[in-house]
C-alpha positions as CSV (number, residue, x, y, z in Angstrom):
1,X,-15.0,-18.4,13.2
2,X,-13.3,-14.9,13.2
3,X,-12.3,-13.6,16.5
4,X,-11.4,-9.5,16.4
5,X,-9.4,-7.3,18.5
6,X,-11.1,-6.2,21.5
7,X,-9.9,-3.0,20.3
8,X,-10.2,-2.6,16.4
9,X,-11.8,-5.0,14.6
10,X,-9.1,-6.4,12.7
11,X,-9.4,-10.4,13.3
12,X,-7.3,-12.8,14.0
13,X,-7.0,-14.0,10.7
14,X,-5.5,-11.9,9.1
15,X,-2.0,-12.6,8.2
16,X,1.2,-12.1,10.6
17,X,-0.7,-9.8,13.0
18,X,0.0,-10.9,16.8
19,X,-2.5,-10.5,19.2
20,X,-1.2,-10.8,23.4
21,X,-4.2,-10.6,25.3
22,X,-7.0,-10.3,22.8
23,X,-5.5,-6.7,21.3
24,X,-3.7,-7.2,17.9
25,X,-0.2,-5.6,17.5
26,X,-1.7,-2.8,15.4
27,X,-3.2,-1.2,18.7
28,X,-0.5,-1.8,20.7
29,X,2.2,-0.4,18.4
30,X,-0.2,2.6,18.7
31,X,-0.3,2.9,22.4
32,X,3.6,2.5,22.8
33,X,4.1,5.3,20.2
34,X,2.4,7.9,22.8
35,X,5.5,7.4,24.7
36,X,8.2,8.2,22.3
37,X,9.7,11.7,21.8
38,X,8.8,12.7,18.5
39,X,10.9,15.8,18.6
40,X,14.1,13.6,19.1
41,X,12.6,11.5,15.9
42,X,12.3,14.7,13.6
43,X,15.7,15.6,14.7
44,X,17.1,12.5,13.8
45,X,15.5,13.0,10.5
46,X,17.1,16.2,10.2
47,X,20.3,14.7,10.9
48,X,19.9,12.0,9.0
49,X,19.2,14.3,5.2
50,X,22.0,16.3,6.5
51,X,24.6,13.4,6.5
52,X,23.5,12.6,2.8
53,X,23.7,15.9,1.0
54,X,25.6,16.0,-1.2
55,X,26.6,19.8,-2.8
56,X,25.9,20.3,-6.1
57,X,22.9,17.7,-6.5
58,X,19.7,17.8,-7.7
59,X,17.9,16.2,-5.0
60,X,18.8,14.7,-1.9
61,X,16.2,11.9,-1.6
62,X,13.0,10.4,-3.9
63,X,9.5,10.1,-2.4
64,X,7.9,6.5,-3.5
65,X,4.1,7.5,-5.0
66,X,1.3,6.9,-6.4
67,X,0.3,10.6,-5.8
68,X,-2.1,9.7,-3.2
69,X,-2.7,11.4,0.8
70,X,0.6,10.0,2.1
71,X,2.8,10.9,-1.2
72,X,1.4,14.4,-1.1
73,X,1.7,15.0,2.5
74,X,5.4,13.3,3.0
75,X,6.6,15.6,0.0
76,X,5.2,18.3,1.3
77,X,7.1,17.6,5.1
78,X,10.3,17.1,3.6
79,X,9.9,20.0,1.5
80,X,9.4,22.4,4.7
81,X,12.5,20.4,6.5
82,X,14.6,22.0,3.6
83,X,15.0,18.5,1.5
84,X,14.7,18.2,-2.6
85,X,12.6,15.6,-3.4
86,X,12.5,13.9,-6.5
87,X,8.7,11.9,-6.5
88,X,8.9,8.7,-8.2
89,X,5.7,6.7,-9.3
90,X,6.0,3.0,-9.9
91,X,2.6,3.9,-12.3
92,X,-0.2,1.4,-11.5
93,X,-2.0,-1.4,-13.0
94,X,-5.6,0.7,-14.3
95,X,-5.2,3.8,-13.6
96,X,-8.0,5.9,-12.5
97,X,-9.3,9.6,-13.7
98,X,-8.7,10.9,-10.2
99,X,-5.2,8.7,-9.7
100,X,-4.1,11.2,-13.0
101,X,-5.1,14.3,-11.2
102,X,-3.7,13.5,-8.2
103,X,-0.5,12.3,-9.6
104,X,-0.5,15.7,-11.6
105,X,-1.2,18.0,-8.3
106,X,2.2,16.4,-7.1
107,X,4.0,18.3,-10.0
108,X,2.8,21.8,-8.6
109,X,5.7,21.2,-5.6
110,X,8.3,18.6,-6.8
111,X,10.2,17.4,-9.8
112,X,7.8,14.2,-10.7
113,X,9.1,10.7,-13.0
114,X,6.9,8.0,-13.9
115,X,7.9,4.5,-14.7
116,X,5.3,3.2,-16.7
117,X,5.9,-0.8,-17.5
118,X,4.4,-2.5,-21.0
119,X,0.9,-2.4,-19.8
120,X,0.4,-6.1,-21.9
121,X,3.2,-7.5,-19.7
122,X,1.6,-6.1,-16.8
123,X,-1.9,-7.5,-17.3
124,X,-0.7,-10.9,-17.9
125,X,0.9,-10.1,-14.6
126,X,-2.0,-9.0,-13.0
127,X,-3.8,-12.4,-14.4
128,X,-1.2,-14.4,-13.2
129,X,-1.4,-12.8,-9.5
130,X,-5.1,-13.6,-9.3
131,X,-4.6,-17.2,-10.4
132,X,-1.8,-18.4,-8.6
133,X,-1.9,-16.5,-5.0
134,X,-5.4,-15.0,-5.2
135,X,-3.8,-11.1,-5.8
136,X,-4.8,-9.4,-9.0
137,X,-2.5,-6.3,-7.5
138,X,0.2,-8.5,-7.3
139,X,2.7,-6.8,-9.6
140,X,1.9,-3.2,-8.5
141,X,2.7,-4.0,-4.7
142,X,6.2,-5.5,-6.3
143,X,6.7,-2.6,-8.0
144,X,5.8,-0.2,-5.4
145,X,9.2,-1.4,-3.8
146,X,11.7,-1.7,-6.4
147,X,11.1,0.9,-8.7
148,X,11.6,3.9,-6.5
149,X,14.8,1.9,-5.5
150,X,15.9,1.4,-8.7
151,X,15.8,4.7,-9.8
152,X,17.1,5.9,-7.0
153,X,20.0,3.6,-7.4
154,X,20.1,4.7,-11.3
155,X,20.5,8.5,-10.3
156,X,22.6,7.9,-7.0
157,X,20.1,9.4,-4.9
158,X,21.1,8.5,-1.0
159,X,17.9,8.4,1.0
160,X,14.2,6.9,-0.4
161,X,11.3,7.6,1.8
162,X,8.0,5.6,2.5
163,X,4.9,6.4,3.8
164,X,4.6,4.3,7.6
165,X,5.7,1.1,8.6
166,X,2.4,-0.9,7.7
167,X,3.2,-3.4,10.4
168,X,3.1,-0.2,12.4
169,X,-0.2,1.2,11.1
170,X,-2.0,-2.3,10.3
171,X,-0.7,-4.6,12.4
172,X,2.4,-7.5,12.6
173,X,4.6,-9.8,13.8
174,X,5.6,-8.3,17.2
175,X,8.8,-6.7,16.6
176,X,8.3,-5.5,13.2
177,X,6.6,-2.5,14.1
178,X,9.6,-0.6,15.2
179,X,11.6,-0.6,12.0
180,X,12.9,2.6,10.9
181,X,14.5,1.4,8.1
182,X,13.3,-0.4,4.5
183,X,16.0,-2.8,4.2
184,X,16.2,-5.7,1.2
185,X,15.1,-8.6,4.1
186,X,12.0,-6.6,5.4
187,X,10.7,-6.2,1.3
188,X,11.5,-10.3,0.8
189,X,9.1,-10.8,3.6
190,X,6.9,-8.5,3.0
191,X,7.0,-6.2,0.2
192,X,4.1,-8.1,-1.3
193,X,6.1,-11.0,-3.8
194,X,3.7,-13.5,-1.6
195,X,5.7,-16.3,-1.9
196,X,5.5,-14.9,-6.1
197,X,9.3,-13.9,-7.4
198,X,9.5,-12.4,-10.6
199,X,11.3,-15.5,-12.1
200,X,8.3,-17.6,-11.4
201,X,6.7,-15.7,-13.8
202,X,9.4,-16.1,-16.6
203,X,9.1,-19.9,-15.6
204,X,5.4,-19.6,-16.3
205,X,6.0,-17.9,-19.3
206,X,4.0,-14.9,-18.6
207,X,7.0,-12.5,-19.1
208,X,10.4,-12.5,-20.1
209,X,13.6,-12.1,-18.1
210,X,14.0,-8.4,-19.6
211,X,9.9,-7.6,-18.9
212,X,10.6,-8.6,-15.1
213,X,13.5,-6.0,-14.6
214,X,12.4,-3.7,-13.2
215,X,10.1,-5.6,-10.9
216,X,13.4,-7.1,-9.6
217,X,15.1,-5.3,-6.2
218,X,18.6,-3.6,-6.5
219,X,21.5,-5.9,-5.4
220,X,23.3,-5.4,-1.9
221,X,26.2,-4.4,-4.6
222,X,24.4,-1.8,-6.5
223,X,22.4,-0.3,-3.3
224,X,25.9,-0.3,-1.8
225,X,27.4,1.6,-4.8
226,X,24.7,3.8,-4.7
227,X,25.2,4.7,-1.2
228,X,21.2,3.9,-1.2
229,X,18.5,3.2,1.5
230,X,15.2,3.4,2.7
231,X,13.4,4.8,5.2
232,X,9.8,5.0,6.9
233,X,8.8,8.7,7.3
234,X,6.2,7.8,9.4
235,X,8.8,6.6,11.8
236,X,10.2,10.0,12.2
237,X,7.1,12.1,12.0
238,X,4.6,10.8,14.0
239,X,2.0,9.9,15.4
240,X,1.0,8.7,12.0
241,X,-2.4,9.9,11.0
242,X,-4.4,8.9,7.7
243,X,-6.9,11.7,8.3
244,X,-4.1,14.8,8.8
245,X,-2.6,13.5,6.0
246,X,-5.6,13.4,3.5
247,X,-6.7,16.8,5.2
248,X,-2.9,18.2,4.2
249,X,-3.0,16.9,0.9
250,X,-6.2,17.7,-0.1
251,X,-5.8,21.8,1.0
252,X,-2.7,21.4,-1.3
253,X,-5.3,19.8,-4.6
254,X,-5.7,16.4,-4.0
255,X,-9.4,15.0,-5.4
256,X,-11.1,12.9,-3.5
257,X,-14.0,10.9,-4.1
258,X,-17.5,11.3,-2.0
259,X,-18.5,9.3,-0.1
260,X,-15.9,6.2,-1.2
261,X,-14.0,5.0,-4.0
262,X,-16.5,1.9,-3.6
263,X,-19.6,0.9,-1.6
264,X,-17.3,-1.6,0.3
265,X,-14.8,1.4,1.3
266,X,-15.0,3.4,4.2
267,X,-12.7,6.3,3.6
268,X,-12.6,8.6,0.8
269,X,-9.5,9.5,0.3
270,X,-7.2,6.5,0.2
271,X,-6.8,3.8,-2.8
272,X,-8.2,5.9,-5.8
273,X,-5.6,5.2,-8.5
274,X,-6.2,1.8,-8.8
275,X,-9.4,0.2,-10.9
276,X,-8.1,-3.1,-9.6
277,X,-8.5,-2.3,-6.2
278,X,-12.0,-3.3,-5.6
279,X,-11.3,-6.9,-6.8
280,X,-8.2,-7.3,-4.7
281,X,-9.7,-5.9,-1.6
282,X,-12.5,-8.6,-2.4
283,X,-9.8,-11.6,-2.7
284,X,-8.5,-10.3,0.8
285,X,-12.1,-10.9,2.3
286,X,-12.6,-14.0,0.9
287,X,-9.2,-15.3,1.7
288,X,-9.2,-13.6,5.1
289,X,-12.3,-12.8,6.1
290,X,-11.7,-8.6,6.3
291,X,-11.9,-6.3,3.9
292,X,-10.6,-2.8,3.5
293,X,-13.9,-1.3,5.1
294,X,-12.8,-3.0,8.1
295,X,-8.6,-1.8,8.1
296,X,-10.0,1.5,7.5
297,X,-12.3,1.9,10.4
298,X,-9.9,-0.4,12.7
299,X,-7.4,2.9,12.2
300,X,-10.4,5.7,12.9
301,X,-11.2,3.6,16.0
302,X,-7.4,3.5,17.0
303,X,-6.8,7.5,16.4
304,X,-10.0,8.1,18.3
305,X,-12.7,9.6,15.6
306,X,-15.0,6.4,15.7
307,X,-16.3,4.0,18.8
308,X,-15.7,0.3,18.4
309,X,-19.6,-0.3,18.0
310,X,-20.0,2.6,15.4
311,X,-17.4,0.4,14.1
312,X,-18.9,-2.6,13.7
313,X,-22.0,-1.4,11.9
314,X,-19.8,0.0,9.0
315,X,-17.7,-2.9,8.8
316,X,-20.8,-5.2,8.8
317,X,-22.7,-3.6,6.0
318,X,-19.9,-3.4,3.6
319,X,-17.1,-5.7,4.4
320,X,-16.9,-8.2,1.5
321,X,-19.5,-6.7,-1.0
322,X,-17.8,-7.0,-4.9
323,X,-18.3,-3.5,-6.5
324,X,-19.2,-3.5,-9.7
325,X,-17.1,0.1,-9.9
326,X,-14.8,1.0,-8.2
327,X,-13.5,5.3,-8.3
328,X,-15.4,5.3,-11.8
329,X,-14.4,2.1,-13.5
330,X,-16.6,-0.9,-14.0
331,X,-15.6,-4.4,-12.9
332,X,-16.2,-5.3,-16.6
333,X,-13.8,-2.9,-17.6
334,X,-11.0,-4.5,-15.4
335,X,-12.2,-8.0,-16.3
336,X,-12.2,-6.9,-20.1
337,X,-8.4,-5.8,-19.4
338,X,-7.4,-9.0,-17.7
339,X,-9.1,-10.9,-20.5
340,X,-11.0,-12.9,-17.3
341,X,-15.0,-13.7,-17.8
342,X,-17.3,-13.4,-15.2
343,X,-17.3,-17.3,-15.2
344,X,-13.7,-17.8,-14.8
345,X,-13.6,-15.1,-11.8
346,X,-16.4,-16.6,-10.0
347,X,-13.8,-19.8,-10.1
348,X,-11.0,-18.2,-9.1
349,X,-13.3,-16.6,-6.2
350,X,-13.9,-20.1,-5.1
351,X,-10.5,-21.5,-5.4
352,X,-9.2,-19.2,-2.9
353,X,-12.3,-18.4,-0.4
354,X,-11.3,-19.8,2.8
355,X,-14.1,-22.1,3.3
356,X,-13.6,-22.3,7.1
357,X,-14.8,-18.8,7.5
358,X,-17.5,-19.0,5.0
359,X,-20.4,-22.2,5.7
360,X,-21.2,-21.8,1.6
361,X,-20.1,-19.8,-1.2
362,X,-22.1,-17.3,-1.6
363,X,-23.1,-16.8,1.8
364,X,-23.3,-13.0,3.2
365,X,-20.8,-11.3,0.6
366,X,-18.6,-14.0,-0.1
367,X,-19.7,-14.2,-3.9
């Protein structure tokens, strides 16, 4: 039985988000940042690029990517605060037609570097996600926070900048929310490694030592060397706001796609880079019992541009549905590159649904 937020609809189930009083943390994060002085934030921002500028370099900070609403519009915000960005993409595991243009619109304002790993290492990687914690995007979320670091690190670049604090956005352990800064505990707990480290995958011998470098975070020595740390933009300008985002980034080029990436997506702007991404959202349903229809709408509802019940209806008629494409790429196209048959996934799909929350498999959109 799923019990939601009397709020959002995010439920109970999903994992490390409090609830006190039947509202998850997600909502209440978002009614204790009307309260805080977001003028004193950007001027703490400010002061805080200031402090790490050094003359003569080339950029005073990098900009983690994947060239998507939040990548274009935090370049484009420290770009008007006077900073020089250098965008890094940790490039992803199937890369969609519109993830290429939208990583290429980025180039128009900032100096752009891709990392792109072996792509046979990476979907062994991706294989071995799906089997062994249910998370085909497994190695992409690792990556998303150690190779902006890494390079940063590698160049002696001072500052990195994400996107929000997703406990902020999506919801927590109570606490969490207020974090300002990225720091090397807050990524071991939960900068997506699910209980996965890089070395179990050498041990499994999916990889080799030298394959899982740069899927391994910077020391406390090198980061300290470096003079290098992270921060969440979206804790210095706020209120965070997908849709002002996506409407920023898409005046400046960005392509969506209309009406969804995927019949079990709401928005149309968010998650189009990644072919993978309709089977990992589906793994999150069956594991959790929410899908990314329902995380989606959950923020609308919190930033005021849906009702709860309006809600409900969206989340009901797509949460959990498998597309068979997702942004222009057919499930047998991602199951071709994982070298999985529709047989096997339908296993693994069973191995991990949470069989509490669904009577039979195959029930409602479970299979």
């Amino acid at each position: 039985m799923i019990t939601r937020c009397t709020r959002c609809l995010i439920p109970d189930t999903r994992p490390d988000t409090a609830f006190a009083g039947g509202v998850c943390s997600a909502c209440l994060t978002h009614d204790a940042q009307k309260s805080i002085d977001w003028a004193a934030r950007y001027s703490e921002l400010v002061a805080l690029l200031d402090s790490r500028r050094r003359p003569g370099a080339e950029f005073d900070c990098v900009v983690a990517s994947s060239g998507g609403k939040d990548s274009i519009a935090q370049v484009l915000s420290l770009i008007d605060i006077g900073a020089h960005p250098l965008v890094v993409t940790a490039t992803t595991c199937m890369l969609t037609p519109t993830g290429r243009y939208n990583i290429d619109v980025l180039k128009r304002y900032a100096s752009t570097l891709e990392v792109t790993p072996n792509q046979q290492v990476r979907a062994r990687l991706n294989c071995f996600g799906l089997e062994v914690v249910g998370d085909v995007s497994w190695p992409e979320h690792v990556a998303i926070f150690t190779t902006p670091m890494r390079v940063a690190v590698a160049m002696g670049i001072p500052l990195v900048f994400y996107g929000e604090n997703p406990q902020a956005q999506y919801g927590g352990p109570l606490g969490t929310q207020d974090a300002k800064q990225m720091t090397r505990r807050w990524v071991s707990e939960f900068g997506g490694f699910l209980g996965l480290r890089p070395s179990d995958a050498v041990a499994a011998g999916v990889a080799t030592a030298r394959d899982m470098l740069e899927y391994a975070f910077p020391s406390d020595e090198a980061l300290a060397h470096a003079g290098t740390e992270a921060h969440f933009l979206g804790q210095y300008l706020g209120p965070w706001d997908s849709r002002a985002n996506a409407a920023r980034a898409i005046k400046a080029g960005m392509h969506t796609i209309h009406p969804s990436p995927s019949v079990a997506n709401w928005w149309g702007f968010e998650n189009l880079d990644n072919a993978m991404t309709g089977l990992h959202d589906h793994m999150m349903y069956l594991k959790y019992g929410y899908g990314r229809a329902c995380a989606q709408v959950s923020v609308d509802i919190r930033n005021g541009y849906l009702n709860r019940d309006a809600g409900l209806r969206i989340v009901t008629e797509r949460d959990g549905i498998l597309p068979e494409n997702y942004a222009g790429v057919s499930l047998d196209s991602v199951l071709e590159r994982l070298d999985v048959t529709r047989e096997e996934l339908k296993a693994i799909f069973n191995r991990f649904t949470n069989h509490s929350l669904f009577s039979l498999y195959g029930d409602s959109h479970a299979g």
